[in-house]
C-alpha positions as CSV (number, residue, x, y, z in Angstrom):
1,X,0.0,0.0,0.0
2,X,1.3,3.3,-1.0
3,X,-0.1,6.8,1.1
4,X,-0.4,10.0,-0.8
5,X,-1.7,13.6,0.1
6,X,-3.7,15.6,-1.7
7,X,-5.1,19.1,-1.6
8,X,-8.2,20.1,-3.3
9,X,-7.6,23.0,-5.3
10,X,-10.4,23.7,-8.1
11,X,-12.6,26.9,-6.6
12,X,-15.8,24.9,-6.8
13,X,-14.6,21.7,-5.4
14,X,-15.3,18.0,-6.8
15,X,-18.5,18.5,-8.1
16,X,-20.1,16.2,-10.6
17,X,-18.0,16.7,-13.7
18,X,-14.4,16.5,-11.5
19,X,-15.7,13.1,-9.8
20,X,-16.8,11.6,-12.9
21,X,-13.2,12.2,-14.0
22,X,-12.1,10.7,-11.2
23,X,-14.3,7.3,-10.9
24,X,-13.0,6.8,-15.0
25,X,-9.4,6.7,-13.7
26,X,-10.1,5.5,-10.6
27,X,-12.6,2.2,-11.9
28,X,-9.5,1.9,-14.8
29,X,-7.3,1.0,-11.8
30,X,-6.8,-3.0,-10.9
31,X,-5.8,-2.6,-7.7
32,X,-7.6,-0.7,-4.3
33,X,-8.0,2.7,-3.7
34,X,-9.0,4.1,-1.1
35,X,-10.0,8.1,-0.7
36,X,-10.1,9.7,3.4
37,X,-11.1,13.2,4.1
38,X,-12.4,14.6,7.2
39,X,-15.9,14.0,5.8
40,X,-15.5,10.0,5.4
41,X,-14.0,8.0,3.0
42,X,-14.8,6.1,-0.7
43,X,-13.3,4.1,-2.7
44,X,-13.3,5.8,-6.3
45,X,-16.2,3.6,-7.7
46,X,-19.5,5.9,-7.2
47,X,-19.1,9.3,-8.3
48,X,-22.1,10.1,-5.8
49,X,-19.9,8.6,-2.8
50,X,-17.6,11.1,-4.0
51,X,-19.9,14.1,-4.3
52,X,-20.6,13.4,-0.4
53,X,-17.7,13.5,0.6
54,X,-18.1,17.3,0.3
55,X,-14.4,18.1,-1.0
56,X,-14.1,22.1,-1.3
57,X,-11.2,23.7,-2.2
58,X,-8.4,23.9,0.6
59,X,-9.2,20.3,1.9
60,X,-6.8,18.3,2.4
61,X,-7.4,14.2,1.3
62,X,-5.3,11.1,1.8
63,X,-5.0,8.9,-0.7
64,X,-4.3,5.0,-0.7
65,X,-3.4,2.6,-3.2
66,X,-2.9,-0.8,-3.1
67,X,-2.1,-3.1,-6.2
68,X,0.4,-2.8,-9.4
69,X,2.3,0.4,-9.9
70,X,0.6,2.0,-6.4
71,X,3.5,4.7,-5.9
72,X,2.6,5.8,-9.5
73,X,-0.9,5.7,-9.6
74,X,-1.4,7.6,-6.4
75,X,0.8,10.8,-7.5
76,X,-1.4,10.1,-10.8
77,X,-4.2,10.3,-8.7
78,X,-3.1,13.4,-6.4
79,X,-2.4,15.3,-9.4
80,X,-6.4,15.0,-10.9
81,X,-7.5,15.9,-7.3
82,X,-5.3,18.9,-7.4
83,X,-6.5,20.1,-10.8
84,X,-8.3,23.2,-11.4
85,X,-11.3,22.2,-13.4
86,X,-12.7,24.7,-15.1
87,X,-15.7,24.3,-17.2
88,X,-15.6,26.1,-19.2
89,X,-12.3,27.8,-19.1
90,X,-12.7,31.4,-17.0
């Protein structure tokens, strides 16, 4: 198992678009991954488990992977949380 941080950044949070982004990379995944934030916790496969967890901008997230590659796949993983998703472009 491999631990990563992550810090939400976008100004409107994960909202629907962001976690649907997230559950296609995160269901692509053969391994485990688990998502923590002080909210609760979900494991990348319901982009509604994600929308609860309420991530605005400025929280902080841990990040677990378990499986092939897990190192890799969680700074892949860190990096999409910390994008600034902009729909469209402001």
């Amino acid at each position: 198992m491999f631990e990563a941080k992550a810090t939400i950044k976008n100004e409107a949070g994960i909202h629907c678009r962001p976690s649907a982004i997230l559950i296609k990379e995160g269901s692509a995944y053969p391994g485990e991954i688990l998502v923590t934030a002080p909210t609760g916790s979900c494991d990348l496969t319901s982009a509604l488990e994600c929308i609860m967890l309420g991530l605005e901008q400025g929280t902080e997230i841990t990040i677990q992977v378990t499986g092939p590659d897990e190192e890799a796949y969680a700074h892949k993983l860190v990096e999409l949380f910390e994008t600034h998703f902009d729909f469209p472009p402001q």
